[in-house]
C-alpha positions as CSV (number, residue, x, y, z in Angstrom):
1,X,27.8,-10.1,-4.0
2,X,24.1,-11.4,-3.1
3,X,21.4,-9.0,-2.1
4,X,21.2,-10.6,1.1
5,X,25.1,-10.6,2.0
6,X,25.4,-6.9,0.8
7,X,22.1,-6.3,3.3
8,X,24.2,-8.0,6.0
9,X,27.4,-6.3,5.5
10,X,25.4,-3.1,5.5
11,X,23.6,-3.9,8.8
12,X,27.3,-5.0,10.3
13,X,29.1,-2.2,9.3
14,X,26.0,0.2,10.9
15,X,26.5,-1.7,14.2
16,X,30.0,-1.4,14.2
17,X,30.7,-5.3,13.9
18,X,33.6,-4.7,11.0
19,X,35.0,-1.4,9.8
20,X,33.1,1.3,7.9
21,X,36.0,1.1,5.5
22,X,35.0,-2.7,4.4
23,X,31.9,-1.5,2.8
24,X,33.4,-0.6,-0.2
25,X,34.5,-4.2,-1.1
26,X,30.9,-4.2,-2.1
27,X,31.5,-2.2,-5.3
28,X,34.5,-4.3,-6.1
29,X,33.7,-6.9,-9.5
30,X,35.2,-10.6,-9.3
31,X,36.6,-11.1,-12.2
32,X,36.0,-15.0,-12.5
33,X,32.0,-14.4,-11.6
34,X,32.4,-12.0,-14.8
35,X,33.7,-14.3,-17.0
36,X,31.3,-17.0,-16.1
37,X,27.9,-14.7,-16.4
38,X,29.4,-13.8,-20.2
39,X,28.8,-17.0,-21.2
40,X,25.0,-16.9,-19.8
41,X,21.8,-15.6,-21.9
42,X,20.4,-13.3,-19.3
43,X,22.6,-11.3,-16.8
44,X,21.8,-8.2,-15.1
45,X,23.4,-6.3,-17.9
46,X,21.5,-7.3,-20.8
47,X,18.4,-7.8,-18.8
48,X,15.1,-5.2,-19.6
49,X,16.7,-1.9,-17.6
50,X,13.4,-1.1,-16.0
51,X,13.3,-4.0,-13.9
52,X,16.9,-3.5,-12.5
53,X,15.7,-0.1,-12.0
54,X,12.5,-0.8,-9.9
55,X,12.6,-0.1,-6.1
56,X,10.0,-1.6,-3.7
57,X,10.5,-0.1,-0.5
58,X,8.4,-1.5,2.2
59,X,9.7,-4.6,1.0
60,X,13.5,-3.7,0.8
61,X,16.9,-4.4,2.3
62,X,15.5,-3.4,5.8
63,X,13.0,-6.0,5.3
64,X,15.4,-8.8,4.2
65,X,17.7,-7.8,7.3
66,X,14.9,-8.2,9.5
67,X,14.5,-11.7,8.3
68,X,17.3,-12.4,8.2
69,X,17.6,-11.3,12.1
70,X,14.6,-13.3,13.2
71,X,16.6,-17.0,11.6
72,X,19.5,-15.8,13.9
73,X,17.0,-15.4,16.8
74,X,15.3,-19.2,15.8
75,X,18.7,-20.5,16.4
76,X,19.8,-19.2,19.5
77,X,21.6,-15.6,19.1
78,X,22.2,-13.5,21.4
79,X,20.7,-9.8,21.1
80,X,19.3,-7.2,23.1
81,X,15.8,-7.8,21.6
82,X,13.6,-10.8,22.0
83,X,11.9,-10.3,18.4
84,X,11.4,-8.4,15.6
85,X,8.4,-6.0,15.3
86,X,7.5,-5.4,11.8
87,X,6.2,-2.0,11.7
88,X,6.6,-1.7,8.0
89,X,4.4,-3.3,6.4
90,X,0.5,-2.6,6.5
91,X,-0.4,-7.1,7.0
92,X,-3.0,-6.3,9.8
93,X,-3.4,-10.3,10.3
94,X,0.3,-11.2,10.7
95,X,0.0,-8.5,14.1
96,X,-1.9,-10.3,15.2
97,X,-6.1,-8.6,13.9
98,X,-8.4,-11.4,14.4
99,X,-10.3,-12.5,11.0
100,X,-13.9,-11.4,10.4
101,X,-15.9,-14.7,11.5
102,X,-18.2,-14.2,8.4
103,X,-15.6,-13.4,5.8
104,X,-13.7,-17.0,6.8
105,X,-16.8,-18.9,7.8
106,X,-17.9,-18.3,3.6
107,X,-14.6,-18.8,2.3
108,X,-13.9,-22.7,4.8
109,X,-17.5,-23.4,2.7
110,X,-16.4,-22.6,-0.5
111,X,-12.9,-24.3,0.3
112,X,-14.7,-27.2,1.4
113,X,-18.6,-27.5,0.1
114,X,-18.6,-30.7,2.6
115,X,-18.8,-28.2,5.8
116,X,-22.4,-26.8,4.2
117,X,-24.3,-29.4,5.3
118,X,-22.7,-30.3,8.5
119,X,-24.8,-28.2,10.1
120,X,-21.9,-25.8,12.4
121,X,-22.2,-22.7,10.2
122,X,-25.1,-20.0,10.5
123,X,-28.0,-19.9,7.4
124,X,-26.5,-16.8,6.4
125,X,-23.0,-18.3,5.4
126,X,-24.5,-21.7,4.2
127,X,-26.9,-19.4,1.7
128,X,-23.9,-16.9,0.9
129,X,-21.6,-20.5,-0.3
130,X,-23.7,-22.3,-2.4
131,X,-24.9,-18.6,-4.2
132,X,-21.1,-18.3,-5.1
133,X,-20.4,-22.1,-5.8
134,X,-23.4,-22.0,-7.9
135,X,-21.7,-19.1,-10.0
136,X,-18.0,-20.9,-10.7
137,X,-18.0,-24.0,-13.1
138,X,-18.4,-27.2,-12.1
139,X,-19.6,-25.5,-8.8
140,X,-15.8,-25.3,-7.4
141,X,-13.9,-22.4,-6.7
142,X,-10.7,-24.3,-7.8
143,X,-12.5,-23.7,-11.4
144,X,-11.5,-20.7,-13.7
145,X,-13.8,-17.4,-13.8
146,X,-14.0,-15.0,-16.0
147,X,-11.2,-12.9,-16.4
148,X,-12.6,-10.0,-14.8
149,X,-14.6,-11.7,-11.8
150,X,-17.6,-13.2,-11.5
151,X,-20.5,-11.5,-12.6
152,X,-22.5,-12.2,-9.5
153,X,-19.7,-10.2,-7.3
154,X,-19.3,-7.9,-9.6
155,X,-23.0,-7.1,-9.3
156,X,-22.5,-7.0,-5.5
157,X,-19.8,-4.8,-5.5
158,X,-22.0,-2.3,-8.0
159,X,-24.7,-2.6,-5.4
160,X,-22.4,-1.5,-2.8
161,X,-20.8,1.5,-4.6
162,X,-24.5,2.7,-4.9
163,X,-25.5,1.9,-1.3
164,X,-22.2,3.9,-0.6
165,X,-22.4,7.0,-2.7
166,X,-26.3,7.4,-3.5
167,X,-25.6,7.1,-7.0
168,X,-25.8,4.2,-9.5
169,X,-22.9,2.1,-10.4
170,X,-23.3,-0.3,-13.1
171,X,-21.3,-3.7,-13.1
172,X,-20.1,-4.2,-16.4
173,X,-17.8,-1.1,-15.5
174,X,-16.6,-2.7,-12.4
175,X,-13.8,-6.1,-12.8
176,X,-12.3,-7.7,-10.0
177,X,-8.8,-8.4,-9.7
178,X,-6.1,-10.0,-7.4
179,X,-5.8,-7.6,-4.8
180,X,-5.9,-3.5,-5.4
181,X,-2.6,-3.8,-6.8
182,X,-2.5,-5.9,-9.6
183,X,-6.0,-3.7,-10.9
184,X,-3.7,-0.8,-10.7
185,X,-0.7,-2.3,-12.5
186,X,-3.6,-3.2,-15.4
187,X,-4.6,0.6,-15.6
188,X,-1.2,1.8,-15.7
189,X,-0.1,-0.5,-18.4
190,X,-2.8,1.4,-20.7
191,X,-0.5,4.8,-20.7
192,X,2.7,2.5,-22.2
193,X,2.9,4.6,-25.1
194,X,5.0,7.6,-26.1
195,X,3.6,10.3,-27.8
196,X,5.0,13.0,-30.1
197,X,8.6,11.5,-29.3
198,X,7.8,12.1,-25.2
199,X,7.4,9.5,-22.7
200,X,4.0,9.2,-20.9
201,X,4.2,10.6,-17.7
202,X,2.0,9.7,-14.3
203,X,1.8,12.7,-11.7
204,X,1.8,11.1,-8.1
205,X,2.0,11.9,-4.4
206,X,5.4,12.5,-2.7
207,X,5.2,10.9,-0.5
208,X,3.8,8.2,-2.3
209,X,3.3,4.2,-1.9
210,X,6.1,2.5,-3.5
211,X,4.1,0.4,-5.5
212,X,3.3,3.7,-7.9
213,X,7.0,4.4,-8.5
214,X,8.2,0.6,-8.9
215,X,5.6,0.2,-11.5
216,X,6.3,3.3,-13.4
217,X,9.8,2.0,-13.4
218,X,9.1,-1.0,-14.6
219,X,6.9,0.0,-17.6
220,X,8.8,2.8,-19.0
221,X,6.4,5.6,-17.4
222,X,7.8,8.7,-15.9
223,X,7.2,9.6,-12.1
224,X,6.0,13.3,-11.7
225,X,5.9,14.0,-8.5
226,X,3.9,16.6,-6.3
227,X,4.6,16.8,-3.0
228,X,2.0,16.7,-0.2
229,X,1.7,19.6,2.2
230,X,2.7,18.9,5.9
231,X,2.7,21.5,7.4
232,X,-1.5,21.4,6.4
233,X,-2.0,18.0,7.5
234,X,-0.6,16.5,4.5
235,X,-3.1,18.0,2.0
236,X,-3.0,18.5,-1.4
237,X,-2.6,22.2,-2.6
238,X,-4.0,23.1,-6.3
239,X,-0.8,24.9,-6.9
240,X,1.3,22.4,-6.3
241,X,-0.4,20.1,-8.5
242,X,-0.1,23.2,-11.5
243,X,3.7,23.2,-10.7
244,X,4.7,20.0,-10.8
245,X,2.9,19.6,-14.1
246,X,3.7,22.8,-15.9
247,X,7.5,21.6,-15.1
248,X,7.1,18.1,-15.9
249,X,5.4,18.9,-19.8
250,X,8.8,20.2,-21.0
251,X,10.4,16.6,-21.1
252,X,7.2,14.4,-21.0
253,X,3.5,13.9,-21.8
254,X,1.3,13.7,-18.4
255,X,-1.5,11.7,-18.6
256,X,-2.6,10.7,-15.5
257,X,-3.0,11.7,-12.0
258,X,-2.5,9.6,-8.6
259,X,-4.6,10.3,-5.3
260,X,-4.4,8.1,-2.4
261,X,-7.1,8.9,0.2
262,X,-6.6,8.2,2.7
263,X,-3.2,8.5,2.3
264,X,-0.6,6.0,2.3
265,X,1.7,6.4,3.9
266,X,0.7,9.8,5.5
267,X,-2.4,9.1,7.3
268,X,-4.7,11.9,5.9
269,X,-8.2,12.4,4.7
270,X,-8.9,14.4,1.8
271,X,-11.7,17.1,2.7
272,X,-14.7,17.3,-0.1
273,X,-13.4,20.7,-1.4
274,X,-9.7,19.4,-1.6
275,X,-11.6,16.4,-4.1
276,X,-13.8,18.9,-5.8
277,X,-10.3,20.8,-7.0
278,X,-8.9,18.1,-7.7
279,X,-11.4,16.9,-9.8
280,X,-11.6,20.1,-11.4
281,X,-7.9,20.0,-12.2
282,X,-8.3,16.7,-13.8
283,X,-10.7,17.9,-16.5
284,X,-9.0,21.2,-17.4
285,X,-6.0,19.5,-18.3
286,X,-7.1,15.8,-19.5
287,X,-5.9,14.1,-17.3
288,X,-6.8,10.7,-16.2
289,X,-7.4,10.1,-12.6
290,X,-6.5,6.8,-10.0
291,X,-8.7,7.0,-6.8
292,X,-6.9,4.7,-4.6
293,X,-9.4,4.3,-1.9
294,X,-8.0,0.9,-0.7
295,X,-8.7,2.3,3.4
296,X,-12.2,4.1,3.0
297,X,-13.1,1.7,6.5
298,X,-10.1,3.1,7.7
299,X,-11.1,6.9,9.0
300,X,-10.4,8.0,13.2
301,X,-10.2,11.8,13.6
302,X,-12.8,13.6,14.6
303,X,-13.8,16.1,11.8
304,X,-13.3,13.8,9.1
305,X,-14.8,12.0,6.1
306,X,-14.1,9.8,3.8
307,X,-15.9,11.2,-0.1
308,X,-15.4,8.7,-2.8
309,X,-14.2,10.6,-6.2
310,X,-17.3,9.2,-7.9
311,X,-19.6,10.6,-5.5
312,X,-17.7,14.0,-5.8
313,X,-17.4,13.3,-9.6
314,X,-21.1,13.0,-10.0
315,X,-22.5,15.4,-7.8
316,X,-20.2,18.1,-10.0
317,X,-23.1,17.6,-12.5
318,X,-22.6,16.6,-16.2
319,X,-19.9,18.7,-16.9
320,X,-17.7,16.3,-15.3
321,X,-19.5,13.2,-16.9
322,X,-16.2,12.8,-19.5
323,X,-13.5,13.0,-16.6
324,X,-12.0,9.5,-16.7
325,X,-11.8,8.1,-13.4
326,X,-10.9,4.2,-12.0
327,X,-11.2,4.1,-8.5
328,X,-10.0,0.9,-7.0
329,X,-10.9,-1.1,-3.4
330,X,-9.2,-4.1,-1.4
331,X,-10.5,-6.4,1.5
332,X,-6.9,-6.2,2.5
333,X,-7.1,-3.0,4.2
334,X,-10.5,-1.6,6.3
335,X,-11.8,-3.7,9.1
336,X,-10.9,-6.8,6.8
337,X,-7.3,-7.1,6.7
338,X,-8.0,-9.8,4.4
339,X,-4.6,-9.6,2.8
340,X,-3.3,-13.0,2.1
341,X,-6.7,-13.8,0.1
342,X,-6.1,-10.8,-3.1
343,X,-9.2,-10.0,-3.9
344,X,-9.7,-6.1,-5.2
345,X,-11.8,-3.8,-7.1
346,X,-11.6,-1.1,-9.8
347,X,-14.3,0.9,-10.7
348,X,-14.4,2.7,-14.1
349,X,-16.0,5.5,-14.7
350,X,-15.9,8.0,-18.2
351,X,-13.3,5.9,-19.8
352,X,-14.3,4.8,-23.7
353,X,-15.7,1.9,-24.4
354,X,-13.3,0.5,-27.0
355,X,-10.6,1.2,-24.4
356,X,-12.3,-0.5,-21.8
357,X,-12.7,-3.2,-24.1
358,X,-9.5,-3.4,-24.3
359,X,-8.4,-3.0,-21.2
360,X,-10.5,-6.4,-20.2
361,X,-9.0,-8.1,-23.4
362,X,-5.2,-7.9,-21.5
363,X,-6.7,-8.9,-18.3
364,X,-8.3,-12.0,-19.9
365,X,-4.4,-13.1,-20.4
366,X,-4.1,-13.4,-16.5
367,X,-7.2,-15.9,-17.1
368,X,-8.9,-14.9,-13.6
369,X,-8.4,-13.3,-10.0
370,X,-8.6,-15.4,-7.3
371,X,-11.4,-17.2,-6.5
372,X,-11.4,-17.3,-3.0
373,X,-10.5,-13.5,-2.9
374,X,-12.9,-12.7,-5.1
375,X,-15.4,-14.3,-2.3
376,X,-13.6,-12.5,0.2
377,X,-14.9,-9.7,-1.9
378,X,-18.9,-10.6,-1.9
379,X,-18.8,-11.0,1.8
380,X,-17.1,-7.1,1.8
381,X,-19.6,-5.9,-0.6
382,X,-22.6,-7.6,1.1
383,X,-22.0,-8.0,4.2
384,X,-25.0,-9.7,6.3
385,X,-27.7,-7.7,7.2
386,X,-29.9,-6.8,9.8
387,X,-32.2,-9.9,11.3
388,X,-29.3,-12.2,9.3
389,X,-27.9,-14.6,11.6
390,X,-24.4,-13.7,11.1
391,X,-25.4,-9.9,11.2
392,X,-25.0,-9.2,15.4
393,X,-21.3,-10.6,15.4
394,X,-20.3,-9.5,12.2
395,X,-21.0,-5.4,13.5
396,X,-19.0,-6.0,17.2
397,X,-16.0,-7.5,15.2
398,X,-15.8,-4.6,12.7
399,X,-16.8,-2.3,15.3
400,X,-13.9,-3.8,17.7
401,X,-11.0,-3.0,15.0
402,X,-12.3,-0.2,13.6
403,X,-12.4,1.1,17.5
404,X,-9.4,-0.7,18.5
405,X,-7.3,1.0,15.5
406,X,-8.5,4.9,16.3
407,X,-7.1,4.5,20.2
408,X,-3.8,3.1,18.5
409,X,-3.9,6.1,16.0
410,X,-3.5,8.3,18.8
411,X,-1.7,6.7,21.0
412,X,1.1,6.2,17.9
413,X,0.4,10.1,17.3
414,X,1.1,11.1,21.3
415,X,4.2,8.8,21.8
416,X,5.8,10.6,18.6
417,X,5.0,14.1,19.0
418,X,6.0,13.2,22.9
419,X,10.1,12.3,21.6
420,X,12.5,15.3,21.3
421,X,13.1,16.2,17.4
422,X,10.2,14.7,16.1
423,X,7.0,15.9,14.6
424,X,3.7,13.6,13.5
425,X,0.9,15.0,11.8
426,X,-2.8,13.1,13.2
427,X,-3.5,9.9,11.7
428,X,-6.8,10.7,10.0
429,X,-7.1,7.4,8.1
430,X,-5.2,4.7,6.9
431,X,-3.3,2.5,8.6
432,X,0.4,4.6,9.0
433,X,2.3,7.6,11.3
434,X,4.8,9.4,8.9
435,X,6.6,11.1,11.4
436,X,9.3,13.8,10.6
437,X,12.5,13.6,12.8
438,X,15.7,15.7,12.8
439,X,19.0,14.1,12.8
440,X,22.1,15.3,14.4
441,X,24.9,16.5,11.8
442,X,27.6,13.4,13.1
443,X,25.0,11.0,12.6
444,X,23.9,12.2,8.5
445,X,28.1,12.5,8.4
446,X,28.3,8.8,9.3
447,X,25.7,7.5,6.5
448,X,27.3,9.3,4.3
449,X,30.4,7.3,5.3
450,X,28.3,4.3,4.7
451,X,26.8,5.6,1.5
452,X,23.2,5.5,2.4
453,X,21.0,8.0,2.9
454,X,20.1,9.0,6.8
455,X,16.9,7.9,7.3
456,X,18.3,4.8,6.3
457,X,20.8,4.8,8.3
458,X,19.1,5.8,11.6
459,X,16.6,2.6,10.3
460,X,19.3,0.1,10.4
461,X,20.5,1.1,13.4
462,X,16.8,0.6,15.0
463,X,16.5,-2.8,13.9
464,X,20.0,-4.1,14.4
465,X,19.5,-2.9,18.2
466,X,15.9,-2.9,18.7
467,X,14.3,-5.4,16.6
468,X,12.4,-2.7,15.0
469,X,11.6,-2.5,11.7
470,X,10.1,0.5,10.3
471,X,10.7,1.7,6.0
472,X,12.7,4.8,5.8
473,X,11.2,7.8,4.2
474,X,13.0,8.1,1.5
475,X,11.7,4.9,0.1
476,X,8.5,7.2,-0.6
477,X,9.6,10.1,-1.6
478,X,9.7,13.4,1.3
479,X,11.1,17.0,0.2
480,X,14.6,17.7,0.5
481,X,16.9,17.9,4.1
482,X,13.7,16.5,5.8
483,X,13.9,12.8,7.1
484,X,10.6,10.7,8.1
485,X,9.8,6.7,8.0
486,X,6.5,5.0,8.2
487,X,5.9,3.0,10.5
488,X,1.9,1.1,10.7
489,X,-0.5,1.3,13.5
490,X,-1.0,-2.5,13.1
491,X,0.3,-3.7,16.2
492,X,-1.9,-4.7,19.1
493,X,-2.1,-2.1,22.0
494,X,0.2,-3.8,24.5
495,X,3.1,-4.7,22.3
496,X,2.3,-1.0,20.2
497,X,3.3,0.4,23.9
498,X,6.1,-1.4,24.4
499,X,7.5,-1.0,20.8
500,X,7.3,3.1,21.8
501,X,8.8,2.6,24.7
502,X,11.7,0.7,23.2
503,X,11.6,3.3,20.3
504,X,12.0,6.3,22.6
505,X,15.3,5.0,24.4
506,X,16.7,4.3,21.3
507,X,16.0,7.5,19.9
508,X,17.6,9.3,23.4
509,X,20.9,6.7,22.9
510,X,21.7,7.6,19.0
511,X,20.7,11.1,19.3
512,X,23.2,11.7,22.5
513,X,25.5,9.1,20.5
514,X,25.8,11.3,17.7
515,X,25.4,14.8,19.7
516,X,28.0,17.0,20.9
């Protein structure tokens, strides 16, 4: 059976459209399917195990139900919702963020060069075009780069990690890459090697953003989780961290170390003394650290601060200069939202030269990032400036989302902590509520009937009558007998208000549903 019709029988079986009992049809082999995939050179069972093995949450079955869902709506069912609200996924332009005028203003330019001289774009963007088409071959950004970015952007971005921190940055340790992500994925890649007959092992976050634990799944790695404190506003506690490594050592070798700050998808902002620790942990056990700092922009409570772990890892003084460090940056997060374009950062910082080296050599085999993302990246990294033409409208819009995200942060925050059972922690930063929710004994009964776990359960049932689709906690990680989902702050104001509303009915029908 098809992801997509084991998705839907899931969905129909959680809505009570066929009998709980038919779901285990699923787990049922056809034998003439068998025999044909025998005769085939690549089947499931004799593909590479880590790719069967790799989970991607926030783009999972929940997801391909709710597309599936809005294909019904197109052609004319009948349900109690109008649309689907896709709360899962942090795409800040798909609800509906307006683009920066600057950042697509530069990139229509470089598209088309013909629109330079037509005289309907500011000085500023005209200038800020031909300085990147004059840095791509043949003086097109359909033309090839180098593989890790063009040198001009990279200067930008070393300039702007200076202006940032009060610190130099220098360029050559800086390449660009196709969207945070894939710069991750490239530094990961580096630890693919057992040592002394152990696996490599990579400590990060629980919860955590999928895209950690799918790619340690897919290249062999092992996931060595710590978990995040909640009841302290999601911090990270120094002891925990020695735990989970002192228990990990005995079946692998941990190399590296994870911090997302702000945190994804738990909403918190890592205070300087928190980074300092971990920092310090870092070098007294040699580990490698990952800054993911893709939301920097993206800090609303009052009390906090976003500290880069360069700035921290500097001002510690030189005998912190050999902690390895890559911290990495997107214009798909922030005020940008940029994230059809790809374009990301990584900054390295203590990590040998030979292995830097080489670590450029294997991105050269991806040839280049993305052009146009990487000018979505100049325009991030210099933005215009004061007296610019651009410069007036350029602050308001970022100044409008920025703004326009902290009310929705709270007003997220409030609706949750409003609903009986449920408990959210202040979104700091980011662009996600993780709130924690109790579930009534029937109801964790019935999805174990199903044979999915309850927060998925409760999840399917939202989006099958709601249209709401939200990613179930588990698909991150969250401590044992506790249930949570993330759900973004993304949408606008007036439908954010009516997908509470919504949410809070649904919550008082299943939990008297499965009460009593």
């Amino acid at each position: 059976m098809s992801q997509l019709k084991l998705i839907s029988r899931v969905s129909r079986v959680l809505s009570g459209a066929v009998k709980r009992s038919e779901l285990f049809e699923i787990n049922k082999v056809n034998t003439n399917n068998a025999r044909t995939m025998a005769s085939k050179g690549l089947t499931v069972e004799n593909m590479n195990p880590n790719i069967v093995k790799l989970e991607y949450a926030v783009r999972g079955p929940l997801v391909i139900r709710a597309g599936e869902i809005e294909k019904e709506l197109e052609k004319g069912a009948q349900k109690p919702f109008k649309r689907v609200i896709k709360a899962n996924i942090g795409d800040a332009h798909a609800m509906g963020q307006k683009p920066i005028t600057f950042i697509r203003q530069v990139m229509a330019c470089l598209a088309l060069p013909d629109l330079i001289d037509k005289g309907i774009f500011p000085e500023d963007v005209k200038q800020r075009a031909r300085e990147i088409l004059d840095a791509c071959g043949g003086g097109s950004v359909g033309s090839y780069t180098a593989s890790h970015g063009i040198e001009l952007v990279r200067r930008r971005v070393a300039d702007y990690i200076q202006r940032r921190d009060g610190h130099p940055a220098h360029w050559e340790d800086i390449f660009l890459s196709s969207g945070a992500s894939t710069a991750i994925k490239n530094c990961l890649q580096l630890f693919c090697n057992d040592l002394g007959g152990k696996t490599s092992g990579v400590m990060i976050p629980i919860p955590q953003y999928p895209l950690y634990s799918a790619s340690l799944a897919e290249y062999g790695l092992a996931q060595v989780g710590y978990y995040l404190d909640e009841e302290h506003h999601w911090g990270l506690d120094l002891r925990e961290l020695e735990r989970s490594l002192a228990e990990a050592s005995a079946t692998c070798n941990v190399r590296a170390l994870v911090v997302i700050n702000p945190g994804n998808p738990t909403g918190q902002v890592l205070t300087r003394d928190n980074i300092e620790s971990i920092i310090k942990f870092a070098k007294k056990h040699g580990l490698f650290l990952f800054a993911d700092e893709v939301y920097q922009d993206n800090v609303y409570a009052a009390g906090s601060k976003f500290h880069s772990f360069k700035k921290v890892l500097v001002e510690l003084g030189d005998d912190y200069k050999d902690v390895e460090l890559a911290s990495f940056m997107s214009v798909s997060k922030g005020y940008m939202g940029e994230c059809g374009a790809r374009g990301g950062w990584a900054e390295l910082r203590g990590v040998n030269a030979a292995v830097r080296a080489q670590l450029y050599k294997c991105i050269s085999a991806m040839l280049c990032p993305n052009v146009l993302g990487q000018a979505a990246i100049d325009c991030v990294a210099r933005p215009p400036q004061p007296g610019e033409p651009s410069y007036e409208l350029y602050i308001k819009e970022k100044t409008d989302v920025l703004d326009s995200l902290k009310k929705r942060a709270e007003m997220i925050v409030d609706a949750f902590n409003q609903m009986q059972g449920f408990k959210c922690n202040v979104v700091q930063g980011a662009m996600y509520a993780f709130p924690r929710f109790e579930l009534p004994p029937r109801a964790v009964a019935a999805a174990a009937a199903a044979g999915i776990p309850p927060d998925t359960f409760y999840a399917f049932r939202l989006l099958e009558e709601t249209g709401i689709c939200i990613v179930p906690g588990s698909g991150f990680g969250q401590r044992p007998g506790t249930y949570h989902f993330r759900t973004t702050i993304l949408p606008q104001p007036e439908l954010l208000r009516e997908m509470l509303d919504i949410f809070k009915k649904f919550h008082q029908k299943f939990t008297a549903e499965y009460s009593g």
